[in-house]
C-alpha positions in Angstrom: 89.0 147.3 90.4 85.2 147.3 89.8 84.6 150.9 87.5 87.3 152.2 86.1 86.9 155.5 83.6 83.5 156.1 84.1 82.4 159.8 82.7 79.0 160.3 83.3 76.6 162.8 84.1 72.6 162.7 84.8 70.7 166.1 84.1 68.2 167.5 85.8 64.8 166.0 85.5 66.0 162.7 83.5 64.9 159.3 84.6 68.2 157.5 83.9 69.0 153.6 83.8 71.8 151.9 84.7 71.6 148.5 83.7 74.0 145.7 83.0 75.2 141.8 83.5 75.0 140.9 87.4 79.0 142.1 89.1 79.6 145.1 86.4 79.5 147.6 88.8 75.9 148.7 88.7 75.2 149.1 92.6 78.4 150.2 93.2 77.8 153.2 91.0 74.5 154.0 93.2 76.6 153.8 96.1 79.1 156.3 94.7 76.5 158.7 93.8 74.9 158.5 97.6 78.6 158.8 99.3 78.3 155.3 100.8 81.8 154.5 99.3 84.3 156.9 98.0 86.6 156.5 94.6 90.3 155.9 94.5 90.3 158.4 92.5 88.3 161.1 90.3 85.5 162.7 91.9 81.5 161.8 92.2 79.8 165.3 92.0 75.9 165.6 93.2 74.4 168.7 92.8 77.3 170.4 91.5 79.3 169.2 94.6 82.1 166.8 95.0 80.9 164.4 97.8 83.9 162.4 98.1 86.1 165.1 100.4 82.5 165.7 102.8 82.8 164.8 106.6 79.6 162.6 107.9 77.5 166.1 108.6 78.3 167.5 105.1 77.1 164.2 103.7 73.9 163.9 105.7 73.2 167.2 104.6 73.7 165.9 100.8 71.3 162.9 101.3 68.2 165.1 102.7 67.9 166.3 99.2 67.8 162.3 97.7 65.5 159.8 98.3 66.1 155.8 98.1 64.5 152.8 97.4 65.9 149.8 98.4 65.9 146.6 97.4 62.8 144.7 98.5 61.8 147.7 100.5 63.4 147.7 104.0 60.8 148.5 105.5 60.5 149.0 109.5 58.9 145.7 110.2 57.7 147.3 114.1 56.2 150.2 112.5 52.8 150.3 110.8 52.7 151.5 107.0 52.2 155.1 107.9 54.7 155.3 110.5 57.2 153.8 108.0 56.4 156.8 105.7 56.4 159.7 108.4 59.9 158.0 109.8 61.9 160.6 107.7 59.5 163.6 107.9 59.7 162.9 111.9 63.6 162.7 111.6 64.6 165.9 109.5 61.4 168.0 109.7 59.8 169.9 112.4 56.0 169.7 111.2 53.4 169.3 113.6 51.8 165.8 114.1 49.1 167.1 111.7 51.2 167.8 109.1 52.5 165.0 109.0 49.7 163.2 108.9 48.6 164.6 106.2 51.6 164.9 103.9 51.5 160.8 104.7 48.1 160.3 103.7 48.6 161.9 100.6 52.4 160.1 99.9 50.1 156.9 100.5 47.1 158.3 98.2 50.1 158.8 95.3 50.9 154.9 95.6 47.1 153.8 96.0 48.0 152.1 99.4 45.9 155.2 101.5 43.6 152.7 102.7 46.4 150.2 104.2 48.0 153.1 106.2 47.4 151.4 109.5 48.4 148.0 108.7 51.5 146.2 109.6 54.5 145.2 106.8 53.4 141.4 107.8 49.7 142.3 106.7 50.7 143.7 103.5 52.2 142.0 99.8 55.4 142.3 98.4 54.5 144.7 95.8 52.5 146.9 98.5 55.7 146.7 100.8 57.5 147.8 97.6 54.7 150.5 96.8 55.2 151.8 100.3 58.8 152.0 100.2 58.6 154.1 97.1 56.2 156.3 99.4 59.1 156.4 102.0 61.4 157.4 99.8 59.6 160.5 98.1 58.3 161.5 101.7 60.6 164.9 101.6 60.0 165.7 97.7 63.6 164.8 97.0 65.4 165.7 94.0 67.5 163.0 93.6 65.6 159.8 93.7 67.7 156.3 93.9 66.3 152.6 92.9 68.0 149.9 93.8 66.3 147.1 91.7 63.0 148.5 92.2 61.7 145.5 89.9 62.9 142.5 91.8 60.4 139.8 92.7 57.5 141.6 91.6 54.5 139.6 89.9 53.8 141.5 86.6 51.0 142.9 87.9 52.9 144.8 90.3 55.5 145.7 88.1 54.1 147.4 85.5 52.5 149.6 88.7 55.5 150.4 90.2 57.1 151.3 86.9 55.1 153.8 85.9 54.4 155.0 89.6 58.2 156.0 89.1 58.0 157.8 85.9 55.0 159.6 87.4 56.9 160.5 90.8 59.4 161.5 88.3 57.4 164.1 86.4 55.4 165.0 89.0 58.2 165.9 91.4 60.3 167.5 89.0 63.0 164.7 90.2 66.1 162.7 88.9 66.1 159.1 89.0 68.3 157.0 89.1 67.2 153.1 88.4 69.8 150.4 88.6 67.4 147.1 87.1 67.8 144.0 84.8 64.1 144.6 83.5 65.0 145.5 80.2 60.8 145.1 79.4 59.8 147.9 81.9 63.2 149.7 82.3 63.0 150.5 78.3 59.6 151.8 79.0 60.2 154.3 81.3 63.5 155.5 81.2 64.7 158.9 79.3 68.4 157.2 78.5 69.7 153.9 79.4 73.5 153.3 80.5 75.0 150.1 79.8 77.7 148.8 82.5 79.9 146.1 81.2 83.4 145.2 83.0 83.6 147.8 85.0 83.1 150.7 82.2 79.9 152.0 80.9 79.7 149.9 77.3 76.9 151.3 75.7 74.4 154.8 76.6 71.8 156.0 74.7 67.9 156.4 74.8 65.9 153.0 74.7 65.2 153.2 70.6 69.1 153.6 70.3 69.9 150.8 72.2 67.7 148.4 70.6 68.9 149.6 67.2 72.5 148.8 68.6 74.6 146.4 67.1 77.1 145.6 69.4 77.3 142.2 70.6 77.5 143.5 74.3 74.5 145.2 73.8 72.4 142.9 72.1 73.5 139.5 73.8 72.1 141.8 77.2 68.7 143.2 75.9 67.7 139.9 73.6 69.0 137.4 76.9 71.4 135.4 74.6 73.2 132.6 76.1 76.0 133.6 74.0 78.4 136.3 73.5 80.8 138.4 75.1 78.9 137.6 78.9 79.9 134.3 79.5 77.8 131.9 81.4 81.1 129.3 82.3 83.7 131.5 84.9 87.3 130.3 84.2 88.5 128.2 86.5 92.5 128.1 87.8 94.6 125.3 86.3 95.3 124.3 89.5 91.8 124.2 90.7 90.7 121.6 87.5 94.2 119.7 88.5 93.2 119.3 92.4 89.4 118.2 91.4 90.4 115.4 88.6 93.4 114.3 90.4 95.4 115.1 88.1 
């Protein structure tokens, strides 16, 4: 079992965290929340609608209203930065070539990458490739915006740009967002309220000043990096597994 009696819910508007030890569940939260796998039981509701019971049409229909940032991008390595952007006006709008055009320039414009709209994803850095995934992803004014990791091999440069990019988009959208991220640095700096995953239940939720105030050993071993605590860096091994190894 991976999450087991999570109670959660994200309001309107909040830029919300989940963050948490590598295997506790984080991703598979995000993919809960954007119907990609559905819970043994209870029931994932997203805008006020349980999306576990929804055929493949009713959960298309869902995922027009969210936007997503994958991890390291994904872009379209064929298409050229502004064709990766107009891919999902192209596939769920009917605008004209113009309008599309323009509502790419300016996606581009609100990531600073308007001057690299005709270059290639081999021309372009990681962090531009990330900027232009973010780009991608806010291309139909969602209102349920997903990050998976948006932080993740960024210089810190580029991080601190995309960070507050994402609180901007936020705001300026009038969005949710959703970030799953180890980057307790940036993460703290951005988010409304952080949500702490730990074994498979949420340990810990709060805004950032409450979590850093915190004194449980889960908590503070995660946002201070201690080597020891509840996390532990040895996994267990089976008796039988040490017996085969030493002969024994």
């Amino acid at each position: 079992m991976i999450l087991r009696g999570i109670d959660l819910s994200i309001k309107q508007g909040e830029l919300v965290a989940i963050m948490g030890g590598s295997g506790s569940g984080k991703t598979t939260l995000l993919r809960l929340i954007g119907g990609l796998v559905k819970p043994t039981t209870g029931t994932v509701r997203v805008f006020d609608q349980d999306i576990s019971p929804l055929d493949t049409a009713g959960l298309y229909a869902v995922r027009k209203r969210m936007g997503m940032l994958f991890q390291f991008g994904a872009l379209f390595t064929d298409l050229s930065v502004a064709e990766n952007v107009a891919y999902p006006l192209r596939e769920h709008t009917k605008l004209t070539e113009r309008q599309i055009r323009d509502l790419v320039l300016l996606k581009l414009h609100a990531v600073g990458l308007r001057g690299a709209a005709e270059l290639m994803p081999s021309q372009i850095s990681g962090g531009m490739a990330r900027r232009v995934a973010l780009a991608r992803a806010v291309a139909l004014d969602p209102e349920l915006i997903l990050y998976d990791e948006p932080f993740a091999g960024l210089d810190p440069i580029s991080l601190g740009i995309t960070a507050q990019l994402i609180r901007n988009l936020n705001d300026a959208l009038g969005a949710t967002s959703i970030i799953v991220s180890h980057d307790v640095t940036e993460t703290f700096l951005i988010a409304d309220r952080i949500v702490l995953v730990a074994d498979g239940q949420i340990a810990a939720h709060g805004t950032p000043a409450e979590l850093r105030a915190s004194t449980d050993p889960r908590v503070t071993q995660f946002i201070n990096g201690e080597p020891d605590g509840p996390v532990k860096f040895h996994m267990p091994a089976p008796r039988t597994l040490e017996q085969d190894f030493l002969g024994a």
